[in-house]
C-alpha positions as CSV (number, residue, x, y, z in Angstrom):
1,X,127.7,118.3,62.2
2,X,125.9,118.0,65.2
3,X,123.1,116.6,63.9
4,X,125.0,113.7,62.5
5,X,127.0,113.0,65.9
6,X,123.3,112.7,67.7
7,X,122.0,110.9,64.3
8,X,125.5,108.4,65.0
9,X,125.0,108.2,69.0
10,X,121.3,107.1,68.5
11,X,121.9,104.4,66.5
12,X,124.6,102.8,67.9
13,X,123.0,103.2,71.8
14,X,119.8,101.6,69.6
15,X,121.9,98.6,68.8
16,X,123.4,98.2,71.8
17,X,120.2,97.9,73.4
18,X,118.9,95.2,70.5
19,X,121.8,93.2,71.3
20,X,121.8,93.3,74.9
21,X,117.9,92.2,74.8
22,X,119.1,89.1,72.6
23,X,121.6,88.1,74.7
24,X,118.5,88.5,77.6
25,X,116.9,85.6,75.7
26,X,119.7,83.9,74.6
27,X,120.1,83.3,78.3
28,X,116.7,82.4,79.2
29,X,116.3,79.7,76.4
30,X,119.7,77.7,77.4
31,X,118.3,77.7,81.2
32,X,115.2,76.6,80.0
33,X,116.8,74.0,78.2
34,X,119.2,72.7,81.0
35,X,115.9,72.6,83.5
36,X,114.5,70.0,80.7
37,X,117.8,68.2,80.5
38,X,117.1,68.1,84.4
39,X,113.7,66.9,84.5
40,X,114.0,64.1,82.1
41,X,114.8,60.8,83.7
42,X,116.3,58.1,82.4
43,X,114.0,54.3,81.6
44,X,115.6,51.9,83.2
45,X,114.7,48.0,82.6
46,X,116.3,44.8,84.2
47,X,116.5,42.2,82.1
48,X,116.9,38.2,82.9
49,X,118.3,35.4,81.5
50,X,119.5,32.0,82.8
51,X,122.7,30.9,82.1
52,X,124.0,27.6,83.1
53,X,121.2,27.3,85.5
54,X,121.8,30.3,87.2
55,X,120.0,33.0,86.8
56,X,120.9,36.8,85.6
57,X,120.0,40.1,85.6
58,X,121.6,43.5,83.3
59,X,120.2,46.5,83.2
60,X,119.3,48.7,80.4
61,X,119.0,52.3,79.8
62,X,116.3,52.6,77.9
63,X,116.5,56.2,76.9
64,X,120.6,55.9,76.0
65,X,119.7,52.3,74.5
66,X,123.0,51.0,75.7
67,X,123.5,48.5,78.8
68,X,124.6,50.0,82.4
69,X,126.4,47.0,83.5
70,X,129.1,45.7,81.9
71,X,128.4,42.0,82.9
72,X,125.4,39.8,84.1
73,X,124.6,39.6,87.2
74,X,124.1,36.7,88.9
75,X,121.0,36.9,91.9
76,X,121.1,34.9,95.0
């Protein structure tokens, strides 16, 4: 009877530990990760046009591919 108590006592102390040391590096990929989320930056590129004889700028994310301004710009 004993035997099986230690037998039961090793084996789940043995899992705890297997779990715990998953959850170690569970932890250490996801920061990884956010510190590359981080370091990436964003392309960004103006483009021109002219409109009615003015002329325009809008910028562009180049990495989102989507526009940051809503409008044209018009430059002085």
């Amino acid at each position: 009877m004993k035997k099986i108590r230690l037998l039961c006592f090793i084996l789940f102390f043995g899992m705890q530990i297997i779990v715990s040391n998953n959850s170690k590096n569970l932890v250490y990929a996801n920061m990884v990760e956010s510190e590359n989320q981080i370091l990436a930056k964003d392309t960004i590129i103006k483009r021109y046009r002219n409109h009615n004889g003015k002329m325009q700028y809008r910028r562009w994310n180049d990495t989102k591919k989507r526009w940051i301004d809503p409008k044209w710009i018009d430059m002085s």
